[in-house]
KESERO-531223 format. One record per atom (N, C-alpha, C): residue in three letters; atom name; y, x, z. Coordinates in pm, whole numbers, plus 32768, in hexadecimal, padded with zeros to 4 digits. Each point is the difference from the previous one (the first is absolute). Layout:
BEGIN
<site><romi>ALA</romi><torfi>CA</torfi><yy>Y</yy><xx>X</xx><zz>Z</zz></site>
...
% end
This chain:
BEGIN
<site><romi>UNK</romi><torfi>N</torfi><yy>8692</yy><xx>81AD</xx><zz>80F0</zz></site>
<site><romi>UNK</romi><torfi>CA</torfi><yy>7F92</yy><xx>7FAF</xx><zz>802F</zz></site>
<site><romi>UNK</romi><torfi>C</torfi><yy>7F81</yy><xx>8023</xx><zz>7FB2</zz></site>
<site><romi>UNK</romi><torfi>N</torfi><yy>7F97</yy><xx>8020</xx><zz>8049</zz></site>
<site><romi>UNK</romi><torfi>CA</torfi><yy>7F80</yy><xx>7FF2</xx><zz>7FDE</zz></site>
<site><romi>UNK</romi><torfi>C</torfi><yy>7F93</yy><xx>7F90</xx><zz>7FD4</zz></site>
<site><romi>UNK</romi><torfi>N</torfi><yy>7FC6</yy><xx>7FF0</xx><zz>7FB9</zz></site>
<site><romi>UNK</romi><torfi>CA</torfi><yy>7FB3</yy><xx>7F93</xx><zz>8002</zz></site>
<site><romi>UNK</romi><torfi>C</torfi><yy>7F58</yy><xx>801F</xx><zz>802B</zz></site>
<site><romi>UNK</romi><torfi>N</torfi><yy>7FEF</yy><xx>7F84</xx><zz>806C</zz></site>
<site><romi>UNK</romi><torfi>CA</torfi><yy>7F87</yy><xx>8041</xx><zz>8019</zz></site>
<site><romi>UNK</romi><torfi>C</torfi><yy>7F9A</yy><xx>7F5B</xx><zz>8025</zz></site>
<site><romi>UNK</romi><torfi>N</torfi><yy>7F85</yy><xx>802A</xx><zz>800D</zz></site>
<site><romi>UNK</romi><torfi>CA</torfi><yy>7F93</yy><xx>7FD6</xx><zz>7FED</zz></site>
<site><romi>UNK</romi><torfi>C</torfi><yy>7FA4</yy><xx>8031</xx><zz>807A</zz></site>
<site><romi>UNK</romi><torfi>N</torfi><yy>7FB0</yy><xx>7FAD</xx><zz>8055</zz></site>
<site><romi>UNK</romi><torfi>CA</torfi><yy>7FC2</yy><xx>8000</xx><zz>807E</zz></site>
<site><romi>UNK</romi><torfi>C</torfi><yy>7F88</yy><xx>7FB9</xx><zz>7FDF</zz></site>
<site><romi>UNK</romi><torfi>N</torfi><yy>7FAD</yy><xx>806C</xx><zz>8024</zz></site>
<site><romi>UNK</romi><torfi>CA</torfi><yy>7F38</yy><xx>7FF1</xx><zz>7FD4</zz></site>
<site><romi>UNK</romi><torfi>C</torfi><yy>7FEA</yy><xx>7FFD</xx><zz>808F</zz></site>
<site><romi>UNK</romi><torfi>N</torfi><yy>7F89</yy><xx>7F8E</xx><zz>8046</zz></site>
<site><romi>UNK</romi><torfi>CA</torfi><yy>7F97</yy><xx>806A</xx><zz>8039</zz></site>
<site><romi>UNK</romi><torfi>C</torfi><yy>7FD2</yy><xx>806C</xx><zz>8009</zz></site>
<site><romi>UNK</romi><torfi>N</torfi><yy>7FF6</yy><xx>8051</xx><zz>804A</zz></site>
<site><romi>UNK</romi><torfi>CA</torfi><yy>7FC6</yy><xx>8071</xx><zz>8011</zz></site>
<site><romi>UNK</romi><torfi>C</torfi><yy>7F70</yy><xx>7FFD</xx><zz>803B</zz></site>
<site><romi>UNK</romi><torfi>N</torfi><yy>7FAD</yy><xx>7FDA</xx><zz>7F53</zz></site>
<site><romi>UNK</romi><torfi>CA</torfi><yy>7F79</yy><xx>7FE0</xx><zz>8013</zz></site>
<site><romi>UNK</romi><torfi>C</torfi><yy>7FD6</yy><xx>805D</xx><zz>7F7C</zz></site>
<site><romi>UNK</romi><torfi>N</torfi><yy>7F7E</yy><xx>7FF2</xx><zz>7FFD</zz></site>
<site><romi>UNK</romi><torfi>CA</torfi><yy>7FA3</yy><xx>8049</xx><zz>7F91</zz></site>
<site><romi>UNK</romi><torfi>C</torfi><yy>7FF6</yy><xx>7FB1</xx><zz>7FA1</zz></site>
<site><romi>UNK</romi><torfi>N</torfi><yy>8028</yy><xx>7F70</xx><zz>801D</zz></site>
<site><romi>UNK</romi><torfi>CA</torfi><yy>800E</yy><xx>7FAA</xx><zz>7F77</zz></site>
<site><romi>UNK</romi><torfi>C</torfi><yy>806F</yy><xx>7FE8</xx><zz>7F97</zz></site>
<site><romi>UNK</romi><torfi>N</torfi><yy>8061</yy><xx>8064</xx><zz>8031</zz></site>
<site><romi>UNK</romi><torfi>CA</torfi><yy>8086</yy><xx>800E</xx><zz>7FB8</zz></site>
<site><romi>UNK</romi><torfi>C</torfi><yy>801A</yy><xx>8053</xx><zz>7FDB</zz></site>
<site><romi>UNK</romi><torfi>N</torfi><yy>7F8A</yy><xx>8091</xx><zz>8016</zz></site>
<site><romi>UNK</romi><torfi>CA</torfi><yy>8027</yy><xx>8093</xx><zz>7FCA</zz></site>
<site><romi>UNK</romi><torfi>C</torfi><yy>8019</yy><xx>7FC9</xx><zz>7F66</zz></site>
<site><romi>UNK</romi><torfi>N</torfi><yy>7FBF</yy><xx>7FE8</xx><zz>7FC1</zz></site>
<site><romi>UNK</romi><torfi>CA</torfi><yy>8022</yy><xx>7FD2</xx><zz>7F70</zz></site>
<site><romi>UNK</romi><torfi>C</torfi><yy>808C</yy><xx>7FED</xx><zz>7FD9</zz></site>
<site><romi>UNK</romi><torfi>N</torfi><yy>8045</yy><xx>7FAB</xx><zz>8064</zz></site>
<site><romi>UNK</romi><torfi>CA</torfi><yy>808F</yy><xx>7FDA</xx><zz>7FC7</zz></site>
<site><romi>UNK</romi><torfi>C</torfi><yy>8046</yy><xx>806A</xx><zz>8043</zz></site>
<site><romi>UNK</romi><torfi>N</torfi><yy>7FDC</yy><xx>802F</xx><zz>804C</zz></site>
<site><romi>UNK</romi><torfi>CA</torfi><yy>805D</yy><xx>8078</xx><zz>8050</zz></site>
<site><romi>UNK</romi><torfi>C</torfi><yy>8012</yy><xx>8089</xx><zz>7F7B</zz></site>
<site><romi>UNK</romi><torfi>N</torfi><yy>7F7A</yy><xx>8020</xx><zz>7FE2</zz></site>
<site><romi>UNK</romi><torfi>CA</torfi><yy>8005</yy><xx>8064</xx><zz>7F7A</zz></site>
<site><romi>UNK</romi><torfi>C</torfi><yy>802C</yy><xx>7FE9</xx><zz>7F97</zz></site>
<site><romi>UNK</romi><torfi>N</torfi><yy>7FFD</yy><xx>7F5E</xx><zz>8002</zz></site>
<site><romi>UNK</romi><torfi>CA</torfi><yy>8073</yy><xx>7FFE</xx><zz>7F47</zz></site>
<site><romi>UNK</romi><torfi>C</torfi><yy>808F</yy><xx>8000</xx><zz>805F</zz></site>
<site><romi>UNK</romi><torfi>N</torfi><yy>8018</yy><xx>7FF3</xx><zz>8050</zz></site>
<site><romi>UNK</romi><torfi>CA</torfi><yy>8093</yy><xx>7FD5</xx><zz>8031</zz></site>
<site><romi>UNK</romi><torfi>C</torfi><yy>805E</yy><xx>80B8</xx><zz>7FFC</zz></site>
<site><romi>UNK</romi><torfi>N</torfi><yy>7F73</yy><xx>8044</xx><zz>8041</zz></site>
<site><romi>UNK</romi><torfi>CA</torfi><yy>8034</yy><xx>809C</xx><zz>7FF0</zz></site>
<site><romi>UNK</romi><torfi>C</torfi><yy>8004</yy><xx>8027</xx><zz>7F8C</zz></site>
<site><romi>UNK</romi><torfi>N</torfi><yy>7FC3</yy><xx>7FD2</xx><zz>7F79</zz></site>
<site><romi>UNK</romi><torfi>CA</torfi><yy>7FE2</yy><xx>8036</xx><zz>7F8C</zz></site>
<site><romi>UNK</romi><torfi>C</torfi><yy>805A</yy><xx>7FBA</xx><zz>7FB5</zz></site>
<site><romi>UNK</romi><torfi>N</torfi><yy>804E</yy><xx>7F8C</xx><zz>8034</zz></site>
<site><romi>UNK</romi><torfi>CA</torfi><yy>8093</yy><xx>7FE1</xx><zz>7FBF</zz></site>
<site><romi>UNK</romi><torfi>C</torfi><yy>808A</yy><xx>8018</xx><zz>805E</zz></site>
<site><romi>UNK</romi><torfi>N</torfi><yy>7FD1</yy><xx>809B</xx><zz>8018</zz></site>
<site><romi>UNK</romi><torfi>CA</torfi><yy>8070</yy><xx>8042</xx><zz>8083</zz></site>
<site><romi>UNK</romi><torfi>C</torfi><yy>8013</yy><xx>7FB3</xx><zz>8079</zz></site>
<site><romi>UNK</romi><torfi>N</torfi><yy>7FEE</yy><xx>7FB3</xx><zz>8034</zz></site>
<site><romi>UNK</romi><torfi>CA</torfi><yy>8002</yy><xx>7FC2</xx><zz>807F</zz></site>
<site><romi>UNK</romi><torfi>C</torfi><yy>7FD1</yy><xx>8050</xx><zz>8087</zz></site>
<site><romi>UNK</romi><torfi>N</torfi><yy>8048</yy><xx>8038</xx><zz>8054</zz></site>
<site><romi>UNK</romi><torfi>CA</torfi><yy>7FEA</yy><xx>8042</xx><zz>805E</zz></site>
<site><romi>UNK</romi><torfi>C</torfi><yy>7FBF</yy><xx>7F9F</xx><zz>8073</zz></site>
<site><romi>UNK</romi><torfi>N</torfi><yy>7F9C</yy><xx>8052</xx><zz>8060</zz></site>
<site><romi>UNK</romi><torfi>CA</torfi><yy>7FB0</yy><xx>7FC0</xx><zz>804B</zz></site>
<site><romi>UNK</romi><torfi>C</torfi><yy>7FFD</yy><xx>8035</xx><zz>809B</zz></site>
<site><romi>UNK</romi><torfi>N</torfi><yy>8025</yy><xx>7FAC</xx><zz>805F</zz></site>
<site><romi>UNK</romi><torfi>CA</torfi><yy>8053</yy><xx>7FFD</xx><zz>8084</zz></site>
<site><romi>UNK</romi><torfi>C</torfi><yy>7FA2</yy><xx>7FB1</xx><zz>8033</zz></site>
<site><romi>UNK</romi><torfi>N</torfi><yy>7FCF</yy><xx>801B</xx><zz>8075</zz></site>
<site><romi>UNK</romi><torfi>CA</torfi><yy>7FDA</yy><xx>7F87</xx><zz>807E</zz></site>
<site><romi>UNK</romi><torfi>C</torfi><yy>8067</yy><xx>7FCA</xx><zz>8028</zz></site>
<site><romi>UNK</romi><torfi>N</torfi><yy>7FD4</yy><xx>7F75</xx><zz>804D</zz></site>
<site><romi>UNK</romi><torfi>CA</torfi><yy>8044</yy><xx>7FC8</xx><zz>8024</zz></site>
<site><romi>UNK</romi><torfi>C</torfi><yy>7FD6</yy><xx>7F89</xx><zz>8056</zz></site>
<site><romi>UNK</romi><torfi>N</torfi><yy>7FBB</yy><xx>8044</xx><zz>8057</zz></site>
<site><romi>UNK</romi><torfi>CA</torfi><yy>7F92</yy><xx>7F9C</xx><zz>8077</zz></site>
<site><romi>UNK</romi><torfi>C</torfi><yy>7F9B</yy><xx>7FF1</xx><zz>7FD2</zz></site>
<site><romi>UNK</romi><torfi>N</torfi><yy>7FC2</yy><xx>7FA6</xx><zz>7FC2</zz></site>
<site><romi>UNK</romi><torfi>CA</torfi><yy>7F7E</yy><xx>7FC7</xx><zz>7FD3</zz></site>
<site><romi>UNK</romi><torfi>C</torfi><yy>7FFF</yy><xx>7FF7</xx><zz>7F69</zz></site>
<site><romi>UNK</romi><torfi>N</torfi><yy>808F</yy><xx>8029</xx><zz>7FDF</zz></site>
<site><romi>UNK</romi><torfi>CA</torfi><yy>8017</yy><xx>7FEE</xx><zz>7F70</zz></site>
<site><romi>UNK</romi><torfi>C</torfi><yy>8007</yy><xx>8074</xx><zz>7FB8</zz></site>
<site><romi>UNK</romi><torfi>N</torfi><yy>8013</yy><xx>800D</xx><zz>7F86</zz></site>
<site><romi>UNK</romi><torfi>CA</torfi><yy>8038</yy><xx>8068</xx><zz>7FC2</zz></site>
<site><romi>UNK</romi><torfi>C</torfi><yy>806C</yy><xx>7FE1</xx><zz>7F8C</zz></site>
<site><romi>UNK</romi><torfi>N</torfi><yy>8096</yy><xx>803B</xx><zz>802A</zz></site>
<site><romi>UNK</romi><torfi>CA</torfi><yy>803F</yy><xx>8014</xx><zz>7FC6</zz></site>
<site><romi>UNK</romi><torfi>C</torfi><yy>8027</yy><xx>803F</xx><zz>7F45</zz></site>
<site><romi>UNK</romi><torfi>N</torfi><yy>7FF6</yy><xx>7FA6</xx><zz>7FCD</zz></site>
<site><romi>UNK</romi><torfi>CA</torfi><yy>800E</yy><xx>8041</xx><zz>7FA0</zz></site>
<site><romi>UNK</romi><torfi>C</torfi><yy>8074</yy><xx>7FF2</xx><zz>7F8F</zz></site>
<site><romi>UNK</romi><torfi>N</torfi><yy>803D</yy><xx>8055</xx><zz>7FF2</zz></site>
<site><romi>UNK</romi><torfi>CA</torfi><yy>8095</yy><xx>8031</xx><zz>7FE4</zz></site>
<site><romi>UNK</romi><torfi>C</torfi><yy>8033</yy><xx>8014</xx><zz>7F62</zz></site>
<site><romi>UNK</romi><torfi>N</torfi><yy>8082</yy><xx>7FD5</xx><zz>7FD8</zz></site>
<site><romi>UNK</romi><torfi>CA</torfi><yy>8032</yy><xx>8054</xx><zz>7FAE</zz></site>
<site><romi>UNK</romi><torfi>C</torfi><yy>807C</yy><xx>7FE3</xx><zz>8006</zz></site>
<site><romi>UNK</romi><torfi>N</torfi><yy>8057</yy><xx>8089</xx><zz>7F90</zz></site>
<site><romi>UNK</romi><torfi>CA</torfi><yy>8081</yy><xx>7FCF</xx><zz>7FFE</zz></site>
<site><romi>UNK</romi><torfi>C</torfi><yy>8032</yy><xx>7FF9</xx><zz>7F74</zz></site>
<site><romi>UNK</romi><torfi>N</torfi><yy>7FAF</yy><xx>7FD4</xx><zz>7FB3</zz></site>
<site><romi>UNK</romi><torfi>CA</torfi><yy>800E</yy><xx>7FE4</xx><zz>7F98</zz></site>
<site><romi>UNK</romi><torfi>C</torfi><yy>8036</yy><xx>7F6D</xx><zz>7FEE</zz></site>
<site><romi>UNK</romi><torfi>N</torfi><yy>8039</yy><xx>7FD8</xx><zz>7F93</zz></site>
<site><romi>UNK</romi><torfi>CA</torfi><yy>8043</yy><xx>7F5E</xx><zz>7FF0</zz></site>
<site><romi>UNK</romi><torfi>C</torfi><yy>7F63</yy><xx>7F9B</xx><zz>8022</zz></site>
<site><romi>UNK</romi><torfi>N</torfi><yy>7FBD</yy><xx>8033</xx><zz>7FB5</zz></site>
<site><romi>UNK</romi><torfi>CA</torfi><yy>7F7A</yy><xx>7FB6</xx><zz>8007</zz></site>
<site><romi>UNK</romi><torfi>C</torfi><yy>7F80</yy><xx>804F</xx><zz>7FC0</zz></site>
<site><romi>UNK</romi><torfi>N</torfi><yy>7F83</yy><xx>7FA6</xx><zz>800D</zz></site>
<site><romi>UNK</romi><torfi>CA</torfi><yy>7F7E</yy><xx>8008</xx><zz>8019</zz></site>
<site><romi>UNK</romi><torfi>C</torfi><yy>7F91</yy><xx>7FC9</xx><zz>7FC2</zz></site>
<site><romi>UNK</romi><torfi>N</torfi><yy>7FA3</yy><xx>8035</xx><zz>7FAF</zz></site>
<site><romi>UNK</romi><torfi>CA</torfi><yy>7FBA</yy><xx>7FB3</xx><zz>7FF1</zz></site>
<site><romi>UNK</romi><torfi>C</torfi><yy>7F94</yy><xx>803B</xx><zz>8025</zz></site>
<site><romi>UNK</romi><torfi>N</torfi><yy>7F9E</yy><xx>7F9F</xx><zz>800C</zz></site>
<site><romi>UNK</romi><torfi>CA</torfi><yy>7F54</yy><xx>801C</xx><zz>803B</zz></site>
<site><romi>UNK</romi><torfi>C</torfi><yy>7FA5</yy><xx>7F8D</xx><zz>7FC1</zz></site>
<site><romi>UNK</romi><torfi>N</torfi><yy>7F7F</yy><xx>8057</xx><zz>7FAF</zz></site>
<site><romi>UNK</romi><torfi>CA</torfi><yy>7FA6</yy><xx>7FB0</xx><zz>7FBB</zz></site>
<site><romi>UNK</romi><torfi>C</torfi><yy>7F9F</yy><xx>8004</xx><zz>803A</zz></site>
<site><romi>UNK</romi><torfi>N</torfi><yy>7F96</yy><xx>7F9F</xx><zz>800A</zz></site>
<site><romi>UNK</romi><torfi>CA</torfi><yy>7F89</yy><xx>7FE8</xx><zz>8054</zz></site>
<site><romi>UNK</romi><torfi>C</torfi><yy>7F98</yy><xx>8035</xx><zz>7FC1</zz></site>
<site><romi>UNK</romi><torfi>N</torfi><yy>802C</yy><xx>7FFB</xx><zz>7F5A</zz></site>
<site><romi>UNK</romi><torfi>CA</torfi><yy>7FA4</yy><xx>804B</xx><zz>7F9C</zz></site>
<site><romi>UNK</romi><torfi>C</torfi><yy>7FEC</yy><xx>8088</xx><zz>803F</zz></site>
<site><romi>UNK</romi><torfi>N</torfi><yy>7F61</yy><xx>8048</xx><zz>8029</zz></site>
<site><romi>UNK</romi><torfi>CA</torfi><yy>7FF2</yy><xx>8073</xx><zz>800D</zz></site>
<site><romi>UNK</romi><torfi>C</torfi><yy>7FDC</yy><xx>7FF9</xx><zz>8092</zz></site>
<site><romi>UNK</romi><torfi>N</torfi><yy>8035</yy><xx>7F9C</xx><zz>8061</zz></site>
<site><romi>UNK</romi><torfi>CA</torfi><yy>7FF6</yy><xx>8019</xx><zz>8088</zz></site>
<site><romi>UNK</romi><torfi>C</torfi><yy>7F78</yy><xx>7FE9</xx><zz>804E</zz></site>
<site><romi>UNK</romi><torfi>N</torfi><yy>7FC3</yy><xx>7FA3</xx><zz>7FA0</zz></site>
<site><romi>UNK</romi><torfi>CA</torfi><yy>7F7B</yy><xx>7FD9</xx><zz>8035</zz></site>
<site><romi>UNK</romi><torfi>C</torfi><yy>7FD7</yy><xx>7F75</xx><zz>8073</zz></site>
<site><romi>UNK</romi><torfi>N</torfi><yy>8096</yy><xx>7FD1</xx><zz>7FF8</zz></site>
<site><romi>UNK</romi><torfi>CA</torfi><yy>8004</yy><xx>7F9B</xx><zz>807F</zz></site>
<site><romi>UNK</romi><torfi>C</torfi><yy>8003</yy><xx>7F91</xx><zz>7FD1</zz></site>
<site><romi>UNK</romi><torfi>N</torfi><yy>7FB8</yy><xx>7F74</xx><zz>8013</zz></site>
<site><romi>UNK</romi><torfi>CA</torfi><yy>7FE9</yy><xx>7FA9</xx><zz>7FE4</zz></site>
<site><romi>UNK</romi><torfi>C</torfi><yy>80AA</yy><xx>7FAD</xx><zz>800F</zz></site>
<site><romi>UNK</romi><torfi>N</torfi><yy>8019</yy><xx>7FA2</xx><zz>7FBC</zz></site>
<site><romi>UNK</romi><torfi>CA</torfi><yy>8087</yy><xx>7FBB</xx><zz>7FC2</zz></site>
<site><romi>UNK</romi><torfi>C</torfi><yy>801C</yy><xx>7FD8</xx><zz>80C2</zz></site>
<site><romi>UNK</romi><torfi>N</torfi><yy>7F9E</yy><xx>7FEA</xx><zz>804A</zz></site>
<site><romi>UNK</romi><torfi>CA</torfi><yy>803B</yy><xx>7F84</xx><zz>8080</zz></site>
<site><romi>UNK</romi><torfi>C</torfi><yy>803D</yy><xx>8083</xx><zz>8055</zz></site>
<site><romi>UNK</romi><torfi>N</torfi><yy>7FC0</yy><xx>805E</xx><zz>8005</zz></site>
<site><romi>UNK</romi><torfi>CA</torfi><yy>8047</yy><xx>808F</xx><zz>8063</zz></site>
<site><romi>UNK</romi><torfi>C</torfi><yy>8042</yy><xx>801F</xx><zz>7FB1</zz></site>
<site><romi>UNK</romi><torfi>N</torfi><yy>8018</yy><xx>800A</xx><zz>7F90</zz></site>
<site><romi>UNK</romi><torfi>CA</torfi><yy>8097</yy><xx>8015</xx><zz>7FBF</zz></site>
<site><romi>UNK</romi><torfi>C</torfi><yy>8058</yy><xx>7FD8</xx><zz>8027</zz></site>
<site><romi>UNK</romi><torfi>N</torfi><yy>7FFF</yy><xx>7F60</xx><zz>7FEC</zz></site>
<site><romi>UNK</romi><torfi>CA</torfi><yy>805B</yy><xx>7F97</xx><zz>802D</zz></site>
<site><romi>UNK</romi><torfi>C</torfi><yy>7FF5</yy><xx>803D</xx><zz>807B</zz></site>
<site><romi>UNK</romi><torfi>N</torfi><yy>7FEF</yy><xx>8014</xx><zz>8087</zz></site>
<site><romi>UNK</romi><torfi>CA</torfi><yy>7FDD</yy><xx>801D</xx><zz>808B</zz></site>
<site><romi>UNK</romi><torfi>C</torfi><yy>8068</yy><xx>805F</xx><zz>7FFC</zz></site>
<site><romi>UNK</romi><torfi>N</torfi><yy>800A</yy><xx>8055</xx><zz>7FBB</zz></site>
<site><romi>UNK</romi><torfi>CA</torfi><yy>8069</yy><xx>8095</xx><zz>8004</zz></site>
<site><romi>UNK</romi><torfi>C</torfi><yy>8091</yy><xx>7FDC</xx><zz>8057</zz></site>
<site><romi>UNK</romi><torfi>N</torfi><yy>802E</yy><xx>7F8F</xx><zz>7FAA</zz></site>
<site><romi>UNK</romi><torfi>CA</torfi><yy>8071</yy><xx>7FEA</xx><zz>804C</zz></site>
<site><romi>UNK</romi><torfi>C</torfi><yy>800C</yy><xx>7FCC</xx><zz>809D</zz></site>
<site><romi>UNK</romi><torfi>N</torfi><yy>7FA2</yy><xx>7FEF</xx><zz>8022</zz></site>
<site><romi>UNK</romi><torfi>CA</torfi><yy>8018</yy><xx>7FAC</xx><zz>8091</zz></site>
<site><romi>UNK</romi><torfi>C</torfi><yy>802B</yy><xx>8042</xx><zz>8078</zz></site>
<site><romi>UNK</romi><torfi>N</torfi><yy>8013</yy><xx>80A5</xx><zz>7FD9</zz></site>
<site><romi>UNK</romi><torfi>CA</torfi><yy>8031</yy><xx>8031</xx><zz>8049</zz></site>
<site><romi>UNK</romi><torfi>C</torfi><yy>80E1</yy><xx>7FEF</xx><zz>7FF1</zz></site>
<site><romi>UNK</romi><torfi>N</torfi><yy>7FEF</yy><xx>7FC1</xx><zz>7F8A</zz></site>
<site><romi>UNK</romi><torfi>CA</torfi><yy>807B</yy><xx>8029</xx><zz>7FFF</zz></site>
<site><romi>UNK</romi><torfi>C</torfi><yy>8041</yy><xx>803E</xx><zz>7FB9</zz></site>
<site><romi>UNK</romi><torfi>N</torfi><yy>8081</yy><xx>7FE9</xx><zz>7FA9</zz></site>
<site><romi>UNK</romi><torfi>CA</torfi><yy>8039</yy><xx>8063</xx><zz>7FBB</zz></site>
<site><romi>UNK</romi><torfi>C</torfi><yy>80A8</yy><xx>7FF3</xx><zz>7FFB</zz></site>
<site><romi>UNK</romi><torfi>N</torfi><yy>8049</yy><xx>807C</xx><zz>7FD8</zz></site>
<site><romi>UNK</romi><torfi>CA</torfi><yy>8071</yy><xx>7FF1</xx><zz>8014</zz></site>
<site><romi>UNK</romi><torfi>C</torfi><yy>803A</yy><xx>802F</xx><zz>7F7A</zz></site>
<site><romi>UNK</romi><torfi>N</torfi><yy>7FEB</yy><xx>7F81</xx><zz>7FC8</zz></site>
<site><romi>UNK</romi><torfi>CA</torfi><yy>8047</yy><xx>7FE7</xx><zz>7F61</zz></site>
<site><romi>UNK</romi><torfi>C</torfi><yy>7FD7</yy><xx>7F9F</xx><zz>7FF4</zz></site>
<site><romi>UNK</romi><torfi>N</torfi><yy>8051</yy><xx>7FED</xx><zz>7F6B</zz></site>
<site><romi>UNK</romi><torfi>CA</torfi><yy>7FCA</yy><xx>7F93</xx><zz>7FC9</zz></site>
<site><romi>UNK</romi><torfi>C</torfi><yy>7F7D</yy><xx>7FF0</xx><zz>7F90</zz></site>
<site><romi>UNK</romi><torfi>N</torfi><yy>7FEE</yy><xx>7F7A</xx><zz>800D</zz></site>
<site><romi>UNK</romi><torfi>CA</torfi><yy>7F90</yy><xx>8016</xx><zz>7FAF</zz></site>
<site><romi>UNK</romi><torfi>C</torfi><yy>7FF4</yy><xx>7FBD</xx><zz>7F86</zz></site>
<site><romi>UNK</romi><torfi>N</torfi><yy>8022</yy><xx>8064</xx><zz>7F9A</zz></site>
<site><romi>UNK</romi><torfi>CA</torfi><yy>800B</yy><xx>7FE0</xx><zz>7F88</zz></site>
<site><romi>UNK</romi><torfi>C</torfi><yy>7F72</yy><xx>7FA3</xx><zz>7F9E</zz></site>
<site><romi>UNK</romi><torfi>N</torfi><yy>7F89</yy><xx>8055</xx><zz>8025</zz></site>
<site><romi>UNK</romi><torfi>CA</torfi><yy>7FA8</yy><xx>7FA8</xx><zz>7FC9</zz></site>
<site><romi>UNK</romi><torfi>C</torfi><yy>7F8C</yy><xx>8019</xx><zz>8032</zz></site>
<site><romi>UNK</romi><torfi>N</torfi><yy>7FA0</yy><xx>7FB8</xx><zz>8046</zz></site>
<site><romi>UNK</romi><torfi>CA</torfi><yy>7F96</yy><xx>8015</xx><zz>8041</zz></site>
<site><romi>UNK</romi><torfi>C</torfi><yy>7F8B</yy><xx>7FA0</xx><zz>7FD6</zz></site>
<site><romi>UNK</romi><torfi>N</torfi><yy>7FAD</yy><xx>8035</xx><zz>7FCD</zz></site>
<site><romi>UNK</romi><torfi>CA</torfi><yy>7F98</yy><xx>7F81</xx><zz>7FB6</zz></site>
<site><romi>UNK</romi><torfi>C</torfi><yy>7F8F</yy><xx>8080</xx><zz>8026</zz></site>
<site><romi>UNK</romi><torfi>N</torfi><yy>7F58</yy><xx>7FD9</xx><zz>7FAD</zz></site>
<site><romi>UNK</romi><torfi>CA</torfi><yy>7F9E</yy><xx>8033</xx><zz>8030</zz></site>
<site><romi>UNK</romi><torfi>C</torfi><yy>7FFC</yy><xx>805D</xx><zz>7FD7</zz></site>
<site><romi>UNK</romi><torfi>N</torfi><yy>805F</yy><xx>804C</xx><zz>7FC8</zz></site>
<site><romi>UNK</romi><torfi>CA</torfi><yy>7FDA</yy><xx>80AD</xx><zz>7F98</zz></site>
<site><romi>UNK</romi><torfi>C</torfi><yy>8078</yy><xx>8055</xx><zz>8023</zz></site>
<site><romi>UNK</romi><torfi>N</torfi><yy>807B</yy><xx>7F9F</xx><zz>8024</zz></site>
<site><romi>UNK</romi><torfi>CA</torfi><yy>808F</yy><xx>805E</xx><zz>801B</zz></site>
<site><romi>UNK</romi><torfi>C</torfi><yy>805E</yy><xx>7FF3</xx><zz>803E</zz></site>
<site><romi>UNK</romi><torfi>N</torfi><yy>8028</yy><xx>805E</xx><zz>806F</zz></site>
<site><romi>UNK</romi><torfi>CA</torfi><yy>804E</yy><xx>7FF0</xx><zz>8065</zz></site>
<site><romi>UNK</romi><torfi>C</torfi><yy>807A</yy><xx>803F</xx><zz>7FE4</zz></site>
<site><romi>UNK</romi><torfi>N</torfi><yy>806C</yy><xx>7FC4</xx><zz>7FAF</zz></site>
<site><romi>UNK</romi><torfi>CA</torfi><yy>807F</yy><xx>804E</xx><zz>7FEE</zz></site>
<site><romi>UNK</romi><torfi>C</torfi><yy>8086</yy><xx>7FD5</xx><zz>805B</zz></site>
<site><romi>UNK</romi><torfi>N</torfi><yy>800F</yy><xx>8059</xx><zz>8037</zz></site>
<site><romi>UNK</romi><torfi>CA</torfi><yy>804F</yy><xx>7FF1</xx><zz>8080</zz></site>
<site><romi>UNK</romi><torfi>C</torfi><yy>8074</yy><xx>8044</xx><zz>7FCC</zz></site>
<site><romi>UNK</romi><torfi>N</torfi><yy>8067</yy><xx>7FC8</xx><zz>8045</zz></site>
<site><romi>UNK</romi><torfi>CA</torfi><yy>809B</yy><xx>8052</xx><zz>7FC2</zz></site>
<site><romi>UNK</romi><torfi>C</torfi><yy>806A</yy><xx>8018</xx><zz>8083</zz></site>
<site><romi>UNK</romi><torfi>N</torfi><yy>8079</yy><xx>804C</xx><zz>8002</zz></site>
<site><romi>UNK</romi><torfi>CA</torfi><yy>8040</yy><xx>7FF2</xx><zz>809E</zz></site>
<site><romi>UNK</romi><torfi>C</torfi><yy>8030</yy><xx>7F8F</xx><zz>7FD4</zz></site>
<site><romi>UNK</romi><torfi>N</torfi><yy>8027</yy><xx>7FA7</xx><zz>80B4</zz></site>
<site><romi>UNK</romi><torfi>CA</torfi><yy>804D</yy><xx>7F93</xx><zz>7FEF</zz></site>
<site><romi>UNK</romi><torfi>C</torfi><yy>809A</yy><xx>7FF9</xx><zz>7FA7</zz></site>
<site><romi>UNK</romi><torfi>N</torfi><yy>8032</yy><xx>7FB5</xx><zz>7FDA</zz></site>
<site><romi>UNK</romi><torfi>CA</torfi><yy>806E</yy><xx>7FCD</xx><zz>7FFF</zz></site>
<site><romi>UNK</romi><torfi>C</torfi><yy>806B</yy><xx>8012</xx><zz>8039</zz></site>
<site><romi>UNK</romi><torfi>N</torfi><yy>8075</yy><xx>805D</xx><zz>801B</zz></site>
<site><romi>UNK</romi><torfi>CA</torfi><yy>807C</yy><xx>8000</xx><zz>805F</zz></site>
<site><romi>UNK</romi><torfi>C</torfi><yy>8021</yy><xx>7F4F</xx><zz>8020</zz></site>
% end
């Protein structure tokens, strides 16, 4: 199992899309969205560096993700695979 994470596919998320590739996360369309992948146990992603204000941070997830979510506050999104 993969764990993955679903952005908009807007110009206001390139930010999280480039740290997501720059902590190996592979990047897939996926309608209006963009897929973004790994198969690693887990994930982390810092807002430090991205340039995006804390509320479109928070926003990242509303596409969706397929893990769990270990800890998500205004600076860090550490995502892990689910649970058997």
């Amino acid at each position: 199992m993969t764990l993955a994470l679903y952005v908009l596919d807007v110009p206001e998320f390139v930010p999280v899309v480039r740290t997501a590739e720059a902590a190996g996360m592979v990047t897939r369309r996926a309608g209006d969205y963009l897929r973004l992948s790994t198969a690693a146990d887990e994930v982390v992603l810092r807002r430090e560096g991205t340039g995006i204000r804390t509320a479109l941070w928070h926003a990242a997830l509303t596409g969706g993700v397929d893990a769990r979510i270990v800890l998500f506050d205004s600076e860090i999104l550490h995502l892990a695979k689910e649970r058997p």
